[in-house]
C-alpha positions, 0 to 999 in steps of 0.5 A: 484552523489547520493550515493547508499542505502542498498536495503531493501526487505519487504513489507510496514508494515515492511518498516513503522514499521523500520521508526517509530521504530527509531523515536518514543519513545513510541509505543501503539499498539494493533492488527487489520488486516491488520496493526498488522505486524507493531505493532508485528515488533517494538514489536521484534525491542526492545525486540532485544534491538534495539534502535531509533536514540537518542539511547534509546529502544522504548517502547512498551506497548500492550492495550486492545483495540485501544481506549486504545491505543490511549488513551495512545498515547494521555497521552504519548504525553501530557507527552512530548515522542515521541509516534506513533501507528498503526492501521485500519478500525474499530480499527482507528475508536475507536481512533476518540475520541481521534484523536479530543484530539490530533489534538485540543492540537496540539499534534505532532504525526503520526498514520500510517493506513494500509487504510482498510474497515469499516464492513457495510452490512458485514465485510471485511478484505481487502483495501480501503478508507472507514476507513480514510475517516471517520476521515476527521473531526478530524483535523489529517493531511492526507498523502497518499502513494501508494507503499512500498517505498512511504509508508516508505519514508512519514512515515519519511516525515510525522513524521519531518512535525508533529514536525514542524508544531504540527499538528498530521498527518495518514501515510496512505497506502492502506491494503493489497495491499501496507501493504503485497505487497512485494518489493524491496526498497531503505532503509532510513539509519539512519544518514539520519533520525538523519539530518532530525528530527528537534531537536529543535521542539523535545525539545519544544514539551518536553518543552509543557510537563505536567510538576509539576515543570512548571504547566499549565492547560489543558483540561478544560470546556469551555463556548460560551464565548471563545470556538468558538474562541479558536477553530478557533485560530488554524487556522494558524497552518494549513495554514502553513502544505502544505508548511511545507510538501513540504519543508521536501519533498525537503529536504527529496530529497536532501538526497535521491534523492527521489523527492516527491510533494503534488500533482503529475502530470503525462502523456502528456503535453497537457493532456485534459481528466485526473483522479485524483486519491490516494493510490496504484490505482496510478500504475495500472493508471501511466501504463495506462496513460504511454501507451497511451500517447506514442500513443500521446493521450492527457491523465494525472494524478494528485496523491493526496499525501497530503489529508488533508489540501488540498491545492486549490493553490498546486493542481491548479499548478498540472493540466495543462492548456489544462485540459478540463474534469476530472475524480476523482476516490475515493477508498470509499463509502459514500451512501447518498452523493451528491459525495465521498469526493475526489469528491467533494474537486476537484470540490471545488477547481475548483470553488474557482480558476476559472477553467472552467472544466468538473469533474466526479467522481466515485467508484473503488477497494471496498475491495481490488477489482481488479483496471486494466489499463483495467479499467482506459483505461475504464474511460478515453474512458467515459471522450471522451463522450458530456455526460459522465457518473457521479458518476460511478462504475469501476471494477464491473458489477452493474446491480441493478443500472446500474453504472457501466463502461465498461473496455477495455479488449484489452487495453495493457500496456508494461511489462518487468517482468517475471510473476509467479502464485503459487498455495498452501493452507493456512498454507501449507508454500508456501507463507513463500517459495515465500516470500523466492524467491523474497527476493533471487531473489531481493538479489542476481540480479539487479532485481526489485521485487514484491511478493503480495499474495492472502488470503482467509479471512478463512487464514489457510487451505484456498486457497493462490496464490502467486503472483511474478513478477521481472524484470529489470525496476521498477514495478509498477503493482499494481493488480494481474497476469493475464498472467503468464510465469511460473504456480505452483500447490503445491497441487495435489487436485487443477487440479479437482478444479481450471483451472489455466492455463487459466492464462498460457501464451503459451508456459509457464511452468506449474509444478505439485506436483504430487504423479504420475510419468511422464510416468503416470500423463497424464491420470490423468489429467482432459480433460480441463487441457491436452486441455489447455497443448496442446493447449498453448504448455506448458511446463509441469513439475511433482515432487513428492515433498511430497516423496522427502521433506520424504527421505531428512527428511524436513517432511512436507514441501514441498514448499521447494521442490518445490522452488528448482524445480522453480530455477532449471526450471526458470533459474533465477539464477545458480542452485548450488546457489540457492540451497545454498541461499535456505538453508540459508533461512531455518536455 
């Protein structure tokens, strides 16, 4: 019998940060959205005075930039500490130099990357794999996680890999999307971590150190003499990181109970069209592939967790034998290539093992952009076609160069969860209110939980939506609501400017912070907002948050007004402790 773990509430930065905290002894960092919440968490963790499982304070040391930083990873590491760092996009791209340092002295380390995209003809703060991509050629190894849990579980996984095979590794999981995602996760407890990290190769890389009393020489010129060969000499090292992953991957599941493989495969037995597919993408795809291999249709996935080095044999054994065509998906952009790099592994890997199969490949989720189970239906209806369409666009309507597929739109997935949007402006502390909600809800039932929330790059006094789902079973939706039970407007201006019961389900509720009172609000309303009451027979609440958050001197803040009024609607929990686990939150 597996024992149970603590439940941990948080989202991957949190996760990923508590995981490196304890098994790092330095920690280089400087800030870069969407990965700064990592540095600022280990920051807090020793200036607490918390330690790392050897019982000493990590260090925490703030640079000037991230080439400084990883600078500082690369002198920490040759100095024999355990060092880490965190970083994106173009932040992850100033340490390429020295990520060719570590990898070429076979420094172990982990760099964990909240994957985000490179500025090209504009600059974004959102996810995808444009950043990571870009350092294939570093000798990094490369392990992709796509939820909160596997994001915390490969940041250990990652770091005991590192230590056993010497080669450096990114902890990857996608920005935003995973980073901020809130969810409800099983915790890694710290007797577990201490049996997991190998000491033995803790102490020869302490051994390897610059050291005045066991001298070396490190770092020198080298001529065509010996470079070529020096450089092909680490050869073995990688040969061995696939095997060493998954043995610290089965290991990993004898402790927890959490089984993972290189290369994952999901759906029907005798699948014959599948998607290949890395990152977060994965759950709007599992939903998919769930749905329509209970109709006994002959669909699958294959999740690439381990990138780089990618191991032919390993994704080979992950594919089943009636596989006839497949669709690889890629989270990034490479313009002038003959395919994205995802691509173009999968088609290498065929060719080097024989297997006879039709591949496609094509773009999706650029800068965090919406990936459906629509879509994936989308993908898998062109992989029915004799002439499928090749390097494709999923998600957006190109009518420059006409790549894009069409989504199913009436395709369903099956949903368990209670669905509720939250409208507020950035600042205004509904975020902080719904972060509160889910971590109430997540604590006080045995529901699974998942809060994502919707940014405007502008931040403070732009839109924000809160996004909450929770239900009984695991929640694998890895995109925004559509359908919502329960609709929030925390802000009175928004009913002239946006229509947000065109995302009510009928018969859902709709609850406005109002200065009117009930007998009043109705003529206040815009027409298209009594239609959409009407005509999906909401149920339709008003307060007047703003004087009630005056009279029980809360000043300004009325999202914990209007957070009580969301327990006492939804029923969620009684509403004597909701009200009490609310004001625990506020102290």
């Amino acid at each position: 019998m597996m024992k149970k773990f603590p439940k941990l509430i948080c989202d991957a930065n949190e996760a990923v940060a508590r995981v490196a905290h304890k098994t790092n002894e330095v920690c280089a960092i400087y800030p870069i959205t969407p990965a700064s919440p990592m540095g600022e968490h280990v920051d807090v963790y020793s200036s607490k005075g918390q330690n790392n499982i050897w019982g000493n304070i990590p260090r925490i040391v703030e640079m000037q930039s991230e080439g400084g930083a990883a600078g500082a990873v690369h002198g920490s590491l040759q100095a024999g500490a355990l060092t880490t760092t965190f970083t994106a996009s173009q932040g992850l791209l100033l340490m390429i130099p020295n990520m060719y340092k570590i990898a070429g002295e076979l420094l172990p380390s982990v760099i964990h990357v909240a994957a985000r995209t490179v500025a090209t003809h504009a600059l974004s703060i959102f996810g995808d794999h444009s950043d990571v991509m870009a350092t294939r050629q570093t000798g990094f190894s490369m392990l992709f996680g796509g939820s909160v849990q596997e994001a915390m579980d490969f940041a250990l996984i990652s770091q005991i890999a590192s230590l056993r095979s010497r080669v450096p590794f990114l902890n990857i999981f996608d920005g935003f999307r995973t980073s901020h995602e809130i969810s409800k996760i099983d915790a890694i407890p710290d007797d577990i971590i201490e049996a997991m990290m190998p000491e033995d190769k803790i102490m020869e890389h302490k051994k390897r150190s610059l050291d005045p009393d066991h001298p070396v020489i490190r770092g020198t010129s080298q001529n065509p003499d010996v470079f070529f060969q020096a450089r092909e000499a680490s050869n073995p090292y990688y040969e061995k990181v696939p095997g060493i992953v998954q043995e610290v991957m089965d290991e990993f599941y004898k402790h927890t109970g959490r089984r993972y493989s290189l290369f994952y495969y999901l759906g029907h037995p005798e699948a014959e069209r599948v998607i290949v597919i890395m990152g977060s993408g994965q759950g709007a795809v599992r939903e998919a592939v769930e749905a329509m291999a209970n109709k006994d249709e002959k669909v699958g996935v294959v999740f690439v967790r381990l990138y780089r080095p990618f191991s032919v044999s390993h994704f080979i054994e992950s594919l089943p034998a009636s596989v006839k065509k497949i669709a690889v998906l890629d989270r990034t952009k490479e313009p002038g290539s003959i395919g994205e790099p995802l691509y173009q592994d999968v088609i290498t890997a065929l060719v080097e093992s024989d297997r006879n199969i039709s591949v496609i490949g094509g773009r999706y989720g650029l800068s965090s952009k919406e990936f459906t189970p629509q879509m994936v239906k989308g993908v898998f209806d062109e992989l029915i076609k004799d002439k499928p369409k090749n390097h494709f666009t999923v998600g957006i309507n190109d009518d420059i160069s006409h790549t894009s597929l069409e989504s199913d739109d009436n395709f369903k997935v099956r949903s368990t969860t209670i669905n509720c949007m939250f409208y507020g402006l950035g600042s205004d502390g509904t975020v902080g209110a719904n972060k509160n909600s889910i971590k109430i809800i997540g604590d006080t039932t045995d529901n699974y939980v998942q809060g994502y929330f919707v940014y405007d790059s502008k931040k403070a006094g732009a839109q924000t939506i809160s996004h909450l789902r929770f239900g009984p079973e695991p929640i694998y939706s890895s995109y925004l609501i559509d359908k919502a039970d329960f609709i929030a407007s925390h802000q009175f201006n928004f009913i002239e400017r946006y229509d947000m019961l065109a995302d009510l389900k009928p018969g859902g509720t709709f609850l406005l912070n109002s200065p009117f009172s009930k007998e009043d609000i109705w003529d206040k309303l815009p027409k298209k907002m009594q239609q959409g009451i009407i005509e999906k027979e909401a149920k339709f609440y008003v307060v007047d948050a703003t004087k009630v958050a005056h009279d029980a001197d809360l000043g300004k803040r009325t999202n914990t007004v209007l957070q009580t009024c969301f327990f006492a609607i939804s029923g969620i929990l009684p509403k004597d402790e909701a009200i009490q686990k609310i004001k625990d939150a506020i102290v």
